[in-house]
N, C-alpha and C positions, 0 to 999 in steps of 0.2 A: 679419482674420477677425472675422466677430460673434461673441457669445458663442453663437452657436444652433449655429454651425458649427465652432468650436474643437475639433479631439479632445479626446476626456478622459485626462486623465495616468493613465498606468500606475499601480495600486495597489503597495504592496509587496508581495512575496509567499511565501508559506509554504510550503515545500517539504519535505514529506513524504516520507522515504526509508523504506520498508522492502521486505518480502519477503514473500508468502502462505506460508510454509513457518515463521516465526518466531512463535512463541508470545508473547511480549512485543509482538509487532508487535499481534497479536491483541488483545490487551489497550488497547493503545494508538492503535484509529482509531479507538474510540469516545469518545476525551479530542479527538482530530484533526476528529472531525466537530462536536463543540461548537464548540470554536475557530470553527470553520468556520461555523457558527451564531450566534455570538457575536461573530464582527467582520466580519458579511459586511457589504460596503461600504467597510470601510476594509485589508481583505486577503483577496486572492487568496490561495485553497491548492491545490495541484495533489500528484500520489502520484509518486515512482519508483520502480522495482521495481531492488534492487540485487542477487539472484539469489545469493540465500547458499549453496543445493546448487548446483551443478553441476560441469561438466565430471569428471575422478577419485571428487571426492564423491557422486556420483550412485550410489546404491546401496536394496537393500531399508530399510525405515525399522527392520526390526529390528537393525540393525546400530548404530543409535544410540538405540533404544527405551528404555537401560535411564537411559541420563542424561537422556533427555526427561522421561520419566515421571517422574522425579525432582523435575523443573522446574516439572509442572501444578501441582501444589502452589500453589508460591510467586507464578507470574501469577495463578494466581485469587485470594490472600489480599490482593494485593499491589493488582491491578487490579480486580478485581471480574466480573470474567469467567467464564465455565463450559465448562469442555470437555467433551462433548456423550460417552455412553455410546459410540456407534458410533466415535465417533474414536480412545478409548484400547482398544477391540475392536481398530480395523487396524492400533495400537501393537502389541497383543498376537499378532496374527496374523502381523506381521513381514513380509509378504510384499509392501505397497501400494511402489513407486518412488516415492521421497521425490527430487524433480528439480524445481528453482525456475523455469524454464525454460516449460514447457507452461500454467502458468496468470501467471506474466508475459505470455507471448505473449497471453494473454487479453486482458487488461489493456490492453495496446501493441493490441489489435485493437478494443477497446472504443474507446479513447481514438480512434485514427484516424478511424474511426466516425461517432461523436459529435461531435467537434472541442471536447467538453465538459470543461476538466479540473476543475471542480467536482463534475460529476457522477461520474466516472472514481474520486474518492476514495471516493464510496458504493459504485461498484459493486468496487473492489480490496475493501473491507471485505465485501462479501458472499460474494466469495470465499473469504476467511478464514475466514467463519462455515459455509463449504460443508465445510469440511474437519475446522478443529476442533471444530463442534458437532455437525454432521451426518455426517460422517466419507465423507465422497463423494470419490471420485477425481477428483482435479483433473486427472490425464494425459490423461481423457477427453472427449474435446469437447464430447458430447452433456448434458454434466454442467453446461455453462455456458446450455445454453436456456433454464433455468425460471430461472434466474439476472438474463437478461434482459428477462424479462416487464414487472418494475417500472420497465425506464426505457425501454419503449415499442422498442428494436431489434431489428431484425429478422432472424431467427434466418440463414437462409440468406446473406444477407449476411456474418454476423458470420462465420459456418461456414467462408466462400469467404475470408475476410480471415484467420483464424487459420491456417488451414495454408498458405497463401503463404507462398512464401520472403521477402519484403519484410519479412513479419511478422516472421518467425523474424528478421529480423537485425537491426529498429528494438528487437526484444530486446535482442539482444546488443550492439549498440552502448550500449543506453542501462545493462547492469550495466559497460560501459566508463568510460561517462564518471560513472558517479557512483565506479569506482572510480580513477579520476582526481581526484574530486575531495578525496581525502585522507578519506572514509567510511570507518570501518572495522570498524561493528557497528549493527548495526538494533535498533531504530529511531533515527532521528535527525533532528532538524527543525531546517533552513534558513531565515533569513529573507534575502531579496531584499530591498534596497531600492536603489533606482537600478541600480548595477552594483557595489555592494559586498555581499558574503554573511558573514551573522553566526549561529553555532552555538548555538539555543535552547535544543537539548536532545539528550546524549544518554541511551540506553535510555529508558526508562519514566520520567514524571513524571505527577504527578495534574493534573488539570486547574486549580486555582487556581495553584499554581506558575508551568504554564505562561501563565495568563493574565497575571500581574503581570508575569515578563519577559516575553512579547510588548507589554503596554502600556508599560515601563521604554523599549523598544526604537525603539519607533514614536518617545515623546515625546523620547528620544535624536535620532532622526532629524528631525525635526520634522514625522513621517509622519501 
């Protein structure tokens, strides 16, 4: 082969686990989209959705309101983040379905979509911001159209792909295999390099931390 025709080698890549339901997650895709920012070129970053409610858990959010509330506190001191007046109102109101499920499938509907997982990170985080800043129900479909305005998709398509059953189970398959892969709290970041996976982080870290070991990591690899 020339070098005009050679494929280009796979990047290592960053694998992004959380959940639109987790408030630390919230905190931490805006440390995930720097990265993302700050080493595009030398790593690929892609999101999973590892579906922290569901199935028994799936219930009113007042039923675990009073430890959440607890929680805003310390993501926003912590991360620098803000949870949005209408969001700690449907804490308070108790009654929103707190289910990880309906805006995963989002997500898993974006991503098929698009075929984008660069972009998919942005739009999992707008999600997040749909809920804890703005406090919108994410069970609701019509809740993701103005959602998709910024990355050009097209509403009825997305509409037609989210309530599919394909959708619904490239869901559930995919909080299978991250819970396969020995995950056991969001957030959590993966690095890929070849076919070896190395643990960067789990919960919450700030953004230089994370930069140094992901640079410690690559020049480890000699990525």
């Amino acid at each position: 082969m020339t070098p005009e025709t050679t494929p280009p080698a796979h990047l290592p890549e960053l694998l992004y686990i959380q959940d639109p339901l987790c408030g630390w997650c919230y905190g931490t895709s805006p440390v995930i989209q720097r990265l993302q920012a700050d080493f595009a070129g030398r790593v690929d970053v892609s999101v999973l959705c590892g579906g922290m409610v569901k199935g028994e858990d799936v219930g009113p959010i007042g039923e675990v309101w009073p430890d959440l509330r607890r929680s805003l506190h310390d993501v926003e001191e912590v991360t620098g983040v803000q949870f949005g007046a209408a969001f700690k109102a449907l804490g308070e109101a108790g009654d929103y379905v707190y289910d990880s499920e309906p805006p995963c499938r989002a997500i898993a509907a974006f991503r098929q979509l698009t075929q984008d997982p660069a972009r998919t990170v942005a739009f999992a985080h707008a999600v997040q911001v749909a809920l804890f800043r703005d406090g919108q129900d994410l069970n609701n479909p019509s809740v993701y159209n103005d959602l998709l305005a910024p990355f050009g998709v097209d509403v009825v398509a997305f509409q037609q792909r989210w309530a599919s059953p394909e959708t619904a189970r490239a869901a559930q398959q995919e909080f299978a295999a991250v819970a396969r892969s020995g995950v056991e709290g969001f957030p959590t970041a993966v690095v890929r390099v070849a076919e070896q996976g190395y643990v960067l982080a789990r919960g919450y870290q700030p953004y230089e931390q994370l930069r140094a070991g992901l640079e410690q990591l690559l020049a480890q690899e000699g990525a």
